[in-house]
N, C-alpha and C positions, 0 to 999 in steps of 0.2 A: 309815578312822578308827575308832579304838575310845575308848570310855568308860572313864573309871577317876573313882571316886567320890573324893573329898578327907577326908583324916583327920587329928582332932587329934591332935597327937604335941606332947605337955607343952605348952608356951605357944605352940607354931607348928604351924602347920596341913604335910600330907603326903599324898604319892601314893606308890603301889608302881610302882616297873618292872619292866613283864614281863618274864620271863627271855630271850624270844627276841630282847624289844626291846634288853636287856643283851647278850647276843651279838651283835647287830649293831653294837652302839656302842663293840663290846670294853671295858666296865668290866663289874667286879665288885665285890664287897664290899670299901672300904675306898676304892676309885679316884679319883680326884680328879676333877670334872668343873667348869665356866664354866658361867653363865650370864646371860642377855642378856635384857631386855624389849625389845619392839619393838609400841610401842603395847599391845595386850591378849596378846601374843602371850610365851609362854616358850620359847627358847630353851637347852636344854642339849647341851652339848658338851662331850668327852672333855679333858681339858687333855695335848697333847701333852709328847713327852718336852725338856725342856730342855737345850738346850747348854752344857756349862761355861764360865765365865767364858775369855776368852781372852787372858792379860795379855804386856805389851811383852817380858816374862822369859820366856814361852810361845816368841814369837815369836823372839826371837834363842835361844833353845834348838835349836827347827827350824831353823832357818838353820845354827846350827853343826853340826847332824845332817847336813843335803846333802851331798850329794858333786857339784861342782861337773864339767861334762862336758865334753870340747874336741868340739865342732861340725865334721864334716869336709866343706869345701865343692869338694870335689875338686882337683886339680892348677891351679895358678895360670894361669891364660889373658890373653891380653897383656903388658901391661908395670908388674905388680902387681910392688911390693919385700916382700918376707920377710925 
């Protein structure tokens, strides 16, 4: 566990993040990061990447993209009609 002292920064208080503790969390300057109290406790985390909306015009777009496949279940056995 390491120490990091707390700094005013205009009307809110701030910490620096070490740089190696920044590699590890893969952010850099500018990153977007969450955070969580959990009783006295801070929680920050990297805000993953977001998925595009996926609207009903997405979905029949794909659909018309397919290419539909015939299933070959081999040569007919018994008394199946074709």
């Amino acid at each position: 566990m390491s120490k990091q002292a707390i700094l005013k920064w205009g009307n809110s208080l701030g910490f620096r993040l070490p740089s190696e503790v920044a590699k590890q969390m893969k952010v850099s300057e500018g990153s977007e990061v969450t955070y969580t109290l959990d009783g006295t406790r801070l929680i920050i985390e990297p805000v993953g990447e977001e998925l595009p909306p996926f609207t009903q015009a997405d979905m029949a777009k794909a659909i018309r993209k397919g290419k539909p496949r015939m299933v070959s279940f081999g040569r007919p056995r018994g008394k199946e009609v074709w």
